[in-house]
SERO-4910 file (N, C-alpha, C, O; in steps of 0.05 Angstrom, whole numbers):
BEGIN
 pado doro    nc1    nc2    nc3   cac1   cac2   cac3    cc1    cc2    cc3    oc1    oc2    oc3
  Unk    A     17    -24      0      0      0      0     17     25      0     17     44    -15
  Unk    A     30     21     17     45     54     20     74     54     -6     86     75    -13
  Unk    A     80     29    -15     94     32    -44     75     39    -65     84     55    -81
  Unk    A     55     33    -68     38     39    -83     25     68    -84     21     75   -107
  Unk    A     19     88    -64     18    113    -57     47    126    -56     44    151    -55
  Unk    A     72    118    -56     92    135    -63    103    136    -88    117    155    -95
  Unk    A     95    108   -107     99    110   -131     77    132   -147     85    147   -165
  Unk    A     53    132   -137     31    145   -154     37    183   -134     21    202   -136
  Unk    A     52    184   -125     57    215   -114     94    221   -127    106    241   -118
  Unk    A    102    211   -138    126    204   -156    121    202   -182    141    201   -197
  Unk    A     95    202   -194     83    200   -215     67    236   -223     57    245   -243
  Unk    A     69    239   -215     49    272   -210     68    286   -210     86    286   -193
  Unk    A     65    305   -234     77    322   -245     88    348   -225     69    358   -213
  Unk    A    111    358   -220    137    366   -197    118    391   -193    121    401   -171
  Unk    A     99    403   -208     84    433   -203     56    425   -174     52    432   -151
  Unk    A     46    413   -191     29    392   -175     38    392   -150     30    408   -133
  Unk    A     59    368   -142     71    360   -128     75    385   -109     69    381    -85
  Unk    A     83    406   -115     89    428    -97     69    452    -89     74    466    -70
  Unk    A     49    454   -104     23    462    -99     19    440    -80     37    444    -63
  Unk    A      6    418    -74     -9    400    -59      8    406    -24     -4    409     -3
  Unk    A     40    406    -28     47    410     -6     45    431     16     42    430     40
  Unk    A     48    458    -12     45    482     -3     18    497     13     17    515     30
  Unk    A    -13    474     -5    -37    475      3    -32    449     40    -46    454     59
  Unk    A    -20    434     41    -18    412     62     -7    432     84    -17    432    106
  Unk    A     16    449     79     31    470     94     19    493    103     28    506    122
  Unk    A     -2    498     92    -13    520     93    -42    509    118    -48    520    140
  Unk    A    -50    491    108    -73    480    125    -55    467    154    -69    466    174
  Unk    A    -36    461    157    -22    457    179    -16    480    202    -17    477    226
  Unk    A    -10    504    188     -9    529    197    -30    548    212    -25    566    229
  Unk    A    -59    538    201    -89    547    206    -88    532    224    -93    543    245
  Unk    A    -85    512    226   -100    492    249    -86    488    269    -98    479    288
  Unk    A    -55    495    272    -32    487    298    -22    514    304    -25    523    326
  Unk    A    -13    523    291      8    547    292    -13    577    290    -29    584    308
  Unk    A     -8    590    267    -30    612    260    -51    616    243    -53    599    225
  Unk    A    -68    635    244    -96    645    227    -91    677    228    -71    688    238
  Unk    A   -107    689    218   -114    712    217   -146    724    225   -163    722    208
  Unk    A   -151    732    241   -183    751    242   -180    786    242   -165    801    255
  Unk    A   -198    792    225   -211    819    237   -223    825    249   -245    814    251
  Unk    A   -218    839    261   -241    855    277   -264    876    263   -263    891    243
  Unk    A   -294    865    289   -312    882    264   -330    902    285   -344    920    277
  Unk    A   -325    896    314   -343    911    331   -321    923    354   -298    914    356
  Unk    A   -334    946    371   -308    967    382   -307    952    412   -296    966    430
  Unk    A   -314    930    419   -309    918    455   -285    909    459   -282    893    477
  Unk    A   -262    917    443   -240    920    448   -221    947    446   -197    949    451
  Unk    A   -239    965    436   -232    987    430   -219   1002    463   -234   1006    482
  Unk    A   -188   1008    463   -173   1017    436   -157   1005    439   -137   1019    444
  Unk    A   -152    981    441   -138    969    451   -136    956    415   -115    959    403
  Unk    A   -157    944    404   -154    940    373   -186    957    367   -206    960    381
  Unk    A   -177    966    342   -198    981    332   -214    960    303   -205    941    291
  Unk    A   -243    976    300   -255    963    279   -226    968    253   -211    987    246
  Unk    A   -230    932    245   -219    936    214   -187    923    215   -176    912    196
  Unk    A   -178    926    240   -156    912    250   -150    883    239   -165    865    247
  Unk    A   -130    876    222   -126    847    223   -105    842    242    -85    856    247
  Unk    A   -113    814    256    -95    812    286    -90    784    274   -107    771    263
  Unk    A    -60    776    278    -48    755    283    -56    734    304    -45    739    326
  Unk    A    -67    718    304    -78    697    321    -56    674    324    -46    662    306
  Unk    A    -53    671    344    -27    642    353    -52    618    369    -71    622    385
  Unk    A    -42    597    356    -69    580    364    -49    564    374    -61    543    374
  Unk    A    -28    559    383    -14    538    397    -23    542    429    -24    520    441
  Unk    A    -29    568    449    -46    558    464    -65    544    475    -69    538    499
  Unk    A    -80    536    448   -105    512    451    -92    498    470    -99    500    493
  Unk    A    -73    482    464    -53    459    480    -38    467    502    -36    452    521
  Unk    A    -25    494    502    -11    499    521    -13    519    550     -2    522    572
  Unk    A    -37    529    533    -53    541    561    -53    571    555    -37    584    542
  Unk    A    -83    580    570    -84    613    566    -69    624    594    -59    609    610
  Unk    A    -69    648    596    -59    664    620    -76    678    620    -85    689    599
  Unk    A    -87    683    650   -109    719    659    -87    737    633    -66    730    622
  Unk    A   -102    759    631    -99    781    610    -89    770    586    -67    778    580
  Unk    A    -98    756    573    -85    741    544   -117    753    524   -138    742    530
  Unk    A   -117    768    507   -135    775    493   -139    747    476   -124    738    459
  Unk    A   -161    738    484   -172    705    465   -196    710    444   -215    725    446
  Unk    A   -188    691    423   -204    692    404   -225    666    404   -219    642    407
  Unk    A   -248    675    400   -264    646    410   -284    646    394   -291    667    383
  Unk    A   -297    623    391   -318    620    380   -348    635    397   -349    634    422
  Unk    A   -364    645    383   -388    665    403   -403    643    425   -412    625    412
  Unk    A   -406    640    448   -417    612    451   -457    610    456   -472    592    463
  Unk    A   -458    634    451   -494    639    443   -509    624    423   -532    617    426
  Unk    A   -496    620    401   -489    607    381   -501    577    375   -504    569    352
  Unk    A   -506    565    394   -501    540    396   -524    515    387   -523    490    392
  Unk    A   -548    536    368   -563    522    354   -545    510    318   -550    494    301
  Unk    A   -515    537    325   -494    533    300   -480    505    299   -487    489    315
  Unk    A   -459    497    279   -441    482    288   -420    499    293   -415    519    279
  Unk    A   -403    491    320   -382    507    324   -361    522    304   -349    543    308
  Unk    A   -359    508    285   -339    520    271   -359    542    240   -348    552    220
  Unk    A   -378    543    245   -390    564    229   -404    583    241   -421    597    230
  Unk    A   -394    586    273   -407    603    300   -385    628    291   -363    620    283
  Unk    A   -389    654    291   -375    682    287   -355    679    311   -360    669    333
  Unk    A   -333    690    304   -305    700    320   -311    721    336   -317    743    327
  Unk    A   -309    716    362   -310    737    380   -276    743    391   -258    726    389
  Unk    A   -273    768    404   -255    778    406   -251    788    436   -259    811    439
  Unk    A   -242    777    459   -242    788    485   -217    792    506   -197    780    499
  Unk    A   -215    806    528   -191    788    549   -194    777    570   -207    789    588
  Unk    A   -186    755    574   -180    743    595   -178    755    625   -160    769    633
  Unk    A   -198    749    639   -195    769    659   -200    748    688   -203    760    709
  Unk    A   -200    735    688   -204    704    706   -206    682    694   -222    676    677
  Unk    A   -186    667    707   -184    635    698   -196    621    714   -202    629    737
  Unk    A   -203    591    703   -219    571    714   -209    573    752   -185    577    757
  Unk    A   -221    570    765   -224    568    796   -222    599    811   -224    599    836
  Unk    A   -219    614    803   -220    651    807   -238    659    809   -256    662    792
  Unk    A   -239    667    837   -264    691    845   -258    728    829   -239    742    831
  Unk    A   -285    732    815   -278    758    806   -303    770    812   -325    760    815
  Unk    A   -289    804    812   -313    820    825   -308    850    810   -286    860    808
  Unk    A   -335    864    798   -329    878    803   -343    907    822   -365    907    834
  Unk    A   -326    929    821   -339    938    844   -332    976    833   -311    988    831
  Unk    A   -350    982    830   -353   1008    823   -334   1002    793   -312   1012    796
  Unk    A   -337    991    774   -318    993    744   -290    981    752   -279    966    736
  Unk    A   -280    985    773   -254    970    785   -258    940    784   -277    931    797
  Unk    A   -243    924    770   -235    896    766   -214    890    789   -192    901    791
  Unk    A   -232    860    815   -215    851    823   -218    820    824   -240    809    822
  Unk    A   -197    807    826   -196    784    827   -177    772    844   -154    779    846
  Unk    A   -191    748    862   -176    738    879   -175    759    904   -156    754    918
  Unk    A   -190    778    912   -186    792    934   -166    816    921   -165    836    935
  Unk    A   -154    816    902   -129    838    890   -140    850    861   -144    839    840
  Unk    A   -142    874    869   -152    895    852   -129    893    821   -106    891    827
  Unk    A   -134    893    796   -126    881    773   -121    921    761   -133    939    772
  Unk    A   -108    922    745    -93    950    736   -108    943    707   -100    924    693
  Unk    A   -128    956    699   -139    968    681   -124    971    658   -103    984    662
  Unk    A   -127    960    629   -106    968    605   -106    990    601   -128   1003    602
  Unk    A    -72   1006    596    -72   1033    592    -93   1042    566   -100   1065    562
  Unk    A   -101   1014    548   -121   1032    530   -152   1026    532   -169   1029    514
  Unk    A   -155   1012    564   -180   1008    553   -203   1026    562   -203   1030    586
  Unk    A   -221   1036    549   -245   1052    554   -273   1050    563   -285   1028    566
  Unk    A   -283   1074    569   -311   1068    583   -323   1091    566   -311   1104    549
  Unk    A   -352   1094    572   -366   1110    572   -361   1143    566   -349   1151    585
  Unk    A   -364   1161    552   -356   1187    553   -384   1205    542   -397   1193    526
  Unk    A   -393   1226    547   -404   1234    530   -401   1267    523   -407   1285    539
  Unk    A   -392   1271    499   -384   1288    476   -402   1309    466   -422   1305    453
  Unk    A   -393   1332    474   -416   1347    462   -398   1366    448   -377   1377    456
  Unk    A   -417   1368    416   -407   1383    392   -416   1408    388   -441   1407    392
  Unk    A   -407   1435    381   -410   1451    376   -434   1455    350   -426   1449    327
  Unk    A   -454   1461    352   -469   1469    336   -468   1465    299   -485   1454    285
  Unk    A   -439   1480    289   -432   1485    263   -427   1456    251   -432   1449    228
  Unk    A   -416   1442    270   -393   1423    261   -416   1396    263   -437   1392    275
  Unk    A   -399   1381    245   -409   1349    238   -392   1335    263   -374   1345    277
  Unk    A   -406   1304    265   -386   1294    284   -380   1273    265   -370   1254    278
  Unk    A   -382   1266    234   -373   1250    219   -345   1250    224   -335   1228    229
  Unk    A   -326   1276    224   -307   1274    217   -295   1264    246   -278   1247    244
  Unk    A   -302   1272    271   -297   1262    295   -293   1231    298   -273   1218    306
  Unk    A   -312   1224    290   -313   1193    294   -287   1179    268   -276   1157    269
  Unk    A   -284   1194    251   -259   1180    237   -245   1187    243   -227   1181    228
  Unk    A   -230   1207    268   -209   1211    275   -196   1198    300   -173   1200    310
  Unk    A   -226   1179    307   -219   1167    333   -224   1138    321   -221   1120    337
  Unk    A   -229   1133    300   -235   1102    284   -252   1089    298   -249   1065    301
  Unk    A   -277   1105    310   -299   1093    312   -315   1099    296   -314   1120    283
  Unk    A   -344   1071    291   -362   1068    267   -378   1086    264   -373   1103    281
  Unk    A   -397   1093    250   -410   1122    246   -437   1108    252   -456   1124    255
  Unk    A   -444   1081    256   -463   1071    267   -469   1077    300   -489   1070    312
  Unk    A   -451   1088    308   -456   1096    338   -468   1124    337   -480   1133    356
  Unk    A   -464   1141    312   -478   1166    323   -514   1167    322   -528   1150    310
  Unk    A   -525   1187    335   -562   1184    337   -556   1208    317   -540   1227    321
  Unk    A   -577   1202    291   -588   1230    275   -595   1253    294   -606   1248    315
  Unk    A   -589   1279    284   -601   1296    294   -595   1308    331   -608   1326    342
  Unk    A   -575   1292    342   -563   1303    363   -542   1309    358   -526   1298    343
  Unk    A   -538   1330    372   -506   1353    383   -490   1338    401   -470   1351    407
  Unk    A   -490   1307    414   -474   1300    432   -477   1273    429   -500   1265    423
  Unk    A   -462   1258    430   -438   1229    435   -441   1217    456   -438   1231    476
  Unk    A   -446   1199    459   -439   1174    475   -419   1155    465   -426   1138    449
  Unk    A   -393   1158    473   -372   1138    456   -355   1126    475   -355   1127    500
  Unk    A   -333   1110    455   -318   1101    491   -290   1107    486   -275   1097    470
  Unk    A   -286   1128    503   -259   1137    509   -245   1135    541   -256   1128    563
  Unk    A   -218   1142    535   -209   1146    565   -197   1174    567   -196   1189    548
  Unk    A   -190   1179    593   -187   1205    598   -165   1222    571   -170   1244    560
  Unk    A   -143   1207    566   -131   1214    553   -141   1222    520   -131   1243    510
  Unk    A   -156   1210    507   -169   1205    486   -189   1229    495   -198   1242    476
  Unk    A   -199   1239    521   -225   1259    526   -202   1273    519   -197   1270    495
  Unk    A   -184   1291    533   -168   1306    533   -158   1320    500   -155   1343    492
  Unk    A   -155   1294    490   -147   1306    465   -168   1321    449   -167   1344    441
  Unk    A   -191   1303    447   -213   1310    440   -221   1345    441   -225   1360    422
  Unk    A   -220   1348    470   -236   1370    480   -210   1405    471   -212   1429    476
  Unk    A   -192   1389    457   -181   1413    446   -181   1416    415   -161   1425    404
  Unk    A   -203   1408    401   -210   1400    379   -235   1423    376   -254   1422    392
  Unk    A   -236   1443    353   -253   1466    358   -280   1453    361   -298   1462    374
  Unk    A   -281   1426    342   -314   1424    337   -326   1405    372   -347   1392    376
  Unk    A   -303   1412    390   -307   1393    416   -316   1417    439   -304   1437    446
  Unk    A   -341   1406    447   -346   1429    469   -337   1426    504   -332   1439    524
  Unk    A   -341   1396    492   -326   1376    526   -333   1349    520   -352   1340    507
  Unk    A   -315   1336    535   -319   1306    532   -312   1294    560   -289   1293    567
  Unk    A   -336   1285    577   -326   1285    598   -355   1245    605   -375   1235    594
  Unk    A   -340   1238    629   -340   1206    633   -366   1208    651   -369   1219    673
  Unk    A   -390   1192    634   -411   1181    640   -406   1171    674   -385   1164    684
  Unk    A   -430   1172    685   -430   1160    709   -426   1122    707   -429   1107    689
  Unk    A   -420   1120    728   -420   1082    726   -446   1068    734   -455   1072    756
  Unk    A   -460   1051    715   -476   1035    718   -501   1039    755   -490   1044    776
  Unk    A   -534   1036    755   -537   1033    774   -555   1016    769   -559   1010    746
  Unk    A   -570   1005    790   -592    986    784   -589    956    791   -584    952    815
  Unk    A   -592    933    774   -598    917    768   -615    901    745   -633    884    747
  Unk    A   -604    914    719   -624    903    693   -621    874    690   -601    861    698
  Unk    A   -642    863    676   -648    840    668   -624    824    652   -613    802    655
  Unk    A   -621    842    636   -596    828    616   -572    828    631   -553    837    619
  Unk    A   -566    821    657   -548    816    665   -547    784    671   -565    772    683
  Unk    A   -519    768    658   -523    742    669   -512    757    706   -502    776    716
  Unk    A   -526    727    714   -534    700    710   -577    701    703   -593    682    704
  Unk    A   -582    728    697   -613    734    697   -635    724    717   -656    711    714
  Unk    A   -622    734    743   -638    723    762   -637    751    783   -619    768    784
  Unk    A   -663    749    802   -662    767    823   -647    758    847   -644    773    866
  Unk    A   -640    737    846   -622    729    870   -597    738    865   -581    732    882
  Unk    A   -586    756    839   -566    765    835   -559    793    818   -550    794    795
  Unk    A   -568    820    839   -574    848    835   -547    857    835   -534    868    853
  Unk    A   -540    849    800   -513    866    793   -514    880    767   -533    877    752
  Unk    A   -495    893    761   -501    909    732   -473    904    722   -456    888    731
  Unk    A   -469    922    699   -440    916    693   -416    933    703   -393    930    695
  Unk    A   -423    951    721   -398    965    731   -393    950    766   -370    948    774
  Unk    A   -413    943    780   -421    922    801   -434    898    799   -458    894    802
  Unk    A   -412    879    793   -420    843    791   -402    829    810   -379    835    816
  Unk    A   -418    806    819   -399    787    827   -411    795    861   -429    809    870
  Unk    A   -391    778    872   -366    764    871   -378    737    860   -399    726    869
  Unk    A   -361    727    836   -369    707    821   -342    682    820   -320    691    814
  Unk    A   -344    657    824   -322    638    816   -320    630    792   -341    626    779
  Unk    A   -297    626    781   -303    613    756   -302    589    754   -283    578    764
  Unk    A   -322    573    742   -307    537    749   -286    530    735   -275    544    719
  Unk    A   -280    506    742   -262    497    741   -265    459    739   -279    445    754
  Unk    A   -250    450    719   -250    428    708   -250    409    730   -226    407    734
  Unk    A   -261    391    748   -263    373    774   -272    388    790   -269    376    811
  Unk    A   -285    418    798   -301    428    817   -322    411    826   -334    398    810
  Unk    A   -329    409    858   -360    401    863   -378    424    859   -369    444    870
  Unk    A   -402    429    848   -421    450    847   -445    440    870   -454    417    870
  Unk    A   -451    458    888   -474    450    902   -507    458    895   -517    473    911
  Unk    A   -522    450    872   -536    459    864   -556    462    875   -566    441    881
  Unk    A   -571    483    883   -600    485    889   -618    503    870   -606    504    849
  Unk    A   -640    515    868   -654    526    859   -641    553    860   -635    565    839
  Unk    A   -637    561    879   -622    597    877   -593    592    861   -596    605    840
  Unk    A   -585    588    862   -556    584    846   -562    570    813   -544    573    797
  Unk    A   -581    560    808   -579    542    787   -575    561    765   -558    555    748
  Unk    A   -587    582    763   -582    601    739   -554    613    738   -550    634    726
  Unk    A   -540    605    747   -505    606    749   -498    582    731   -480    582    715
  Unk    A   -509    565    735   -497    534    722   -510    526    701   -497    512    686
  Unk    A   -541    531    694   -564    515    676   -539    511    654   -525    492    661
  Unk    A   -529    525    632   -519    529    605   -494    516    617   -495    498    599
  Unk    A   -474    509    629   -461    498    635   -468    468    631   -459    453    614
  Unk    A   -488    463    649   -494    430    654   -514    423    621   -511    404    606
  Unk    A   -534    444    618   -554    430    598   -535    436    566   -532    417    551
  Unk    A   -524    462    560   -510    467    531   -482    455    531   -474    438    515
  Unk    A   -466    467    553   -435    460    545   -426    428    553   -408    416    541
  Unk    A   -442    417    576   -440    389    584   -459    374    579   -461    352    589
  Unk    A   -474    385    564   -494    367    546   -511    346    572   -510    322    570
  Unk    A   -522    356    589   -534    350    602   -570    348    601   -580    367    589
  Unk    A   -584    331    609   -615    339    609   -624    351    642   -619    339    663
  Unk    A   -637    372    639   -647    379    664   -679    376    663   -695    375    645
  Unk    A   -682    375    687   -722    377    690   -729    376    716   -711    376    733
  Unk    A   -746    377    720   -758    380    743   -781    358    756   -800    357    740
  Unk    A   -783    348    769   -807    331    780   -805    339    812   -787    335    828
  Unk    A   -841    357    816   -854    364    838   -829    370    854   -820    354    871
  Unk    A   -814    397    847   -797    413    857   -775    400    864   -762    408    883
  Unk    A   -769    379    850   -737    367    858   -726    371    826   -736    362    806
  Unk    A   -701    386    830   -682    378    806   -676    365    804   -665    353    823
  Unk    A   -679    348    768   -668    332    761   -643    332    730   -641    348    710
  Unk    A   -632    315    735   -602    325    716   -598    291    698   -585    272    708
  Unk    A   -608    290    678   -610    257    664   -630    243    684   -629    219    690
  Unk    A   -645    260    692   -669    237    708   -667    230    738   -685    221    752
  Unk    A   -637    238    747   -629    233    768   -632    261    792   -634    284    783
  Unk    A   -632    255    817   -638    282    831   -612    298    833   -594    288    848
  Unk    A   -607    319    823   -593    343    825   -590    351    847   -608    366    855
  Unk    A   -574    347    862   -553    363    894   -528    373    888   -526    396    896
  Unk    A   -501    364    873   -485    367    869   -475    362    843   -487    344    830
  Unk    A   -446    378    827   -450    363    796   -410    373    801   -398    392    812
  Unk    A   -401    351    787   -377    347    783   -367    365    752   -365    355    730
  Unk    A   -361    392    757   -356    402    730   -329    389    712   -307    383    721
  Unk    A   -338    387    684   -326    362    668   -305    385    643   -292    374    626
  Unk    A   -305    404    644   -284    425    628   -275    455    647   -286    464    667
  Unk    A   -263    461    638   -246    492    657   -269    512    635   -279    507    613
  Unk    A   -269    534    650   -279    558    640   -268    585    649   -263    590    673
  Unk    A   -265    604    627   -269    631    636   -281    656    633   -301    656    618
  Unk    A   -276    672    641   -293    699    642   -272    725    630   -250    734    636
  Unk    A   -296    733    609   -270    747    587   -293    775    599   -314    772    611
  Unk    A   -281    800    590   -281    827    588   -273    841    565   -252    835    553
  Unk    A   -291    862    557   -276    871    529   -266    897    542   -280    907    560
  Unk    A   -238    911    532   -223    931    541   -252    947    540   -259    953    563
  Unk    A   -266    953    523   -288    973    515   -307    967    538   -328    955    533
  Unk    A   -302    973    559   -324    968    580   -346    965    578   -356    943    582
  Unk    A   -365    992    568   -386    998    567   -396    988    542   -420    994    539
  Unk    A   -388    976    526   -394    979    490   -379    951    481   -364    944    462
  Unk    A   -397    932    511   -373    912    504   -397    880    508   -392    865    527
  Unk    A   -414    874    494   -414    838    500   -406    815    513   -404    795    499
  Unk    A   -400    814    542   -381    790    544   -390    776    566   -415    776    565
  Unk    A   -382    765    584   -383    750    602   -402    761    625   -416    742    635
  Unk    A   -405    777    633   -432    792    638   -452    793    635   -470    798    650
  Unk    A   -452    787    605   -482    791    599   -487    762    584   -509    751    586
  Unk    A   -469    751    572   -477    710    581   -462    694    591   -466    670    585
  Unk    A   -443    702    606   -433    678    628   -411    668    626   -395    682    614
  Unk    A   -403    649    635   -379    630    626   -373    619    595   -388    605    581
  Unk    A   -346    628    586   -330    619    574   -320    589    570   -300    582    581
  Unk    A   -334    576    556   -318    540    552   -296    539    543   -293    550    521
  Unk    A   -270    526    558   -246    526    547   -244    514    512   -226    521    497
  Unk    A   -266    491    505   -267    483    481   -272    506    460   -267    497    438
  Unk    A   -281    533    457   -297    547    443   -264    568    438   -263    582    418
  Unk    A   -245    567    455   -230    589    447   -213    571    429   -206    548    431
  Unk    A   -206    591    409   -192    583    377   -161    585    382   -143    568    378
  Unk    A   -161    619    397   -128    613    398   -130    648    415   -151    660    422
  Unk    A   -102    658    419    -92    682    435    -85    702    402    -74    695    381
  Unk    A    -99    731    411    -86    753    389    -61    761    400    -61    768    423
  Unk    A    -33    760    385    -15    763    382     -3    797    367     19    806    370
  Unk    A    -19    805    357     -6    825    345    -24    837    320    -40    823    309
  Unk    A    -21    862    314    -39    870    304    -16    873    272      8    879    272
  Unk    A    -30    869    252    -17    859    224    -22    882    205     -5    893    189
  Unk    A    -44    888    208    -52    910    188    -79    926    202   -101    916    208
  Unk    A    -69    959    205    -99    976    202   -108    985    183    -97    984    161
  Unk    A   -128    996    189   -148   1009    170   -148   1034    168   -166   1047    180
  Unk    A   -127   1048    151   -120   1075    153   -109   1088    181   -105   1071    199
  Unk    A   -103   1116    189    -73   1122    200    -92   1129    232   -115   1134    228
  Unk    A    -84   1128    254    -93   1120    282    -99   1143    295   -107   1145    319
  Unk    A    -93   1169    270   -107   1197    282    -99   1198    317    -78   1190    325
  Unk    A   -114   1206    329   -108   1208    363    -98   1183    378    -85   1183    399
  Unk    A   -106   1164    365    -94   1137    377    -63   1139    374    -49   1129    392
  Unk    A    -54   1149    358    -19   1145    356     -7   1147    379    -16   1161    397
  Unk    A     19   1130    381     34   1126    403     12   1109    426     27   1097    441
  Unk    A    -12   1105    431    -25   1091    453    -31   1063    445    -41   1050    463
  Unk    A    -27   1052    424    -30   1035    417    -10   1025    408      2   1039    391
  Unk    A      4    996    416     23    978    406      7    964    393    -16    959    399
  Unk    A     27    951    358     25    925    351     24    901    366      8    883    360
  Unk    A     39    900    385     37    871    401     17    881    426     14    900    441
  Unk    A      9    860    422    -13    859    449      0    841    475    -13    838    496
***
């Protein structure tokens, strides 16, 4: 057999032959080593901006993420998809599997120790324009989408940081750009979507992340922390019979978690999708770590100098 397959690959013309390898080399590269994604939405902003192609290193699959490693993952909402035709999401690492995280007034802590904020990442601001002036040209000087402005208002809601306000506000068509208050309340669209847990996104937690051999002690108040864990990512059946949980038919008290998970954050605080608002991260769903940014989309206007290629 295998004389017979090296004679007929010895037979195939030397162009061939080196196309087929070059296509075998190339598909080796996507799947172990690197890929490429763009970026298409600002919850990493500015840390990478819309339009960004970022170098992806996928050899962490195997070797492990680290807290603050910006990961590229499959969306995991998704999951009526097959995984590999689920959209690329873009986040960072902000707690690993077995980590208590909290946050508390916009401040990120974890483990009891308060975590140092990326020098580029942003919150909330809102911008008010002088009368004469457009804010078209504003928003391309800060390489945000023109889908964020409302017709017919004089002022901005965008996500900057102080430094980025600063520049702004010496810009004639800038009347001030100054930082939204932080989150209050308790809205609905907050995971875990329960009243037993009155947090928003600038105050969440204190939350654990699981962890691959954790015991979970399940009851009714807690279960909306775990359902999508046990019924989507561990493919579990849940139900109920006359107020006892049940998990494959059996009574639900405790559940042996069977993968690591984590809890990502987009630099873009406010303007950001992530773990917040649906939960835990499956270690199976992340693709690989962004490595470096390859190509932008025209010149970084106010961003210059605050932004590195390497992440």
């Amino acid at each position: 057999m295998t004389t017979t397959l090296l004679h007929r690959w010895r037979s195939l013309n030397e162009w061939l032959r080196a196309f087929i390898l070059a296509v075998l080399l190339l598909v080796f590269v996507h799947l172990f080593l690197l890929r490429w994604v763009t970026v298409h939405s600002t919850s990493m902003y500015a840390t990478l901006l819309p339009g960004d192609l970022v170098l992806v290193q996928r050899w962490p699959i195997w070797t492990g993420f680290e807290r603050g490693d910006i990961a590229v993952f499959r969306d995991p909402l998704k999951d009526r998809e097959a995984k590999s035709n689920r959209p690329l999401l873009v986040k960072r690492i902000v707690a690993m599997p077995g980590d208590t995280l909290e946050l508390r007034v916009g401040v990120l802590w974890v483990n009891g120790v308060r975590q140092q904020a990326p020098s580029t990442a942003t919150w909330s601001y809102l911008v008010r324009m002088r009368g004469e002036h457009s804010a078209d040209s504003l928003m391309e000087l800060v390489r945000l989408p023109k889908s964020l402005l409302i017709p017919g208002r004089r002022f901005l809601e965008i996500p900057l940081n102080q430094r980025l306000a600063d520049s702004l506000e010496q810009l004639p068509s800038v009347v001030s750009a100054e930082a939204m208050s932080m989150a209050s309340g308790a809205p609905r669209h907050i995971f875990p979507f329960s009243q037993q847990y009155l947090w928003n996104g600038d105050n969440y937690g204190p939350i654990v992340i699981p962890a691959k051999g954790d015991t979970l002690r399940i009851d009714i108040n807690n279960l909306p922390l775990y359902d999508r864990i046990l019924s989507i990512y561990e493919g579990h059946t849940l139900s109920v019979d006359r107020n006892i949980l049940l998990i494959d038919g059996t009574p639900l008290k405790s559940y042996v978690v069977e993968r690591n998970y984590y809890f990502v954050l987009g630099d873009s605080r406010h303007h950001s999708s992530d773990s917040r608002y649906w939960g835990f991260l499956p270690d199976d769903h992340l693709v690989g770590r962004a490595s470096r940014v390859v190509l932008t989309k025209g010149g970084d206007g106010l961003l210059n100098g605050m932004r590195s290629n390497s992440l």
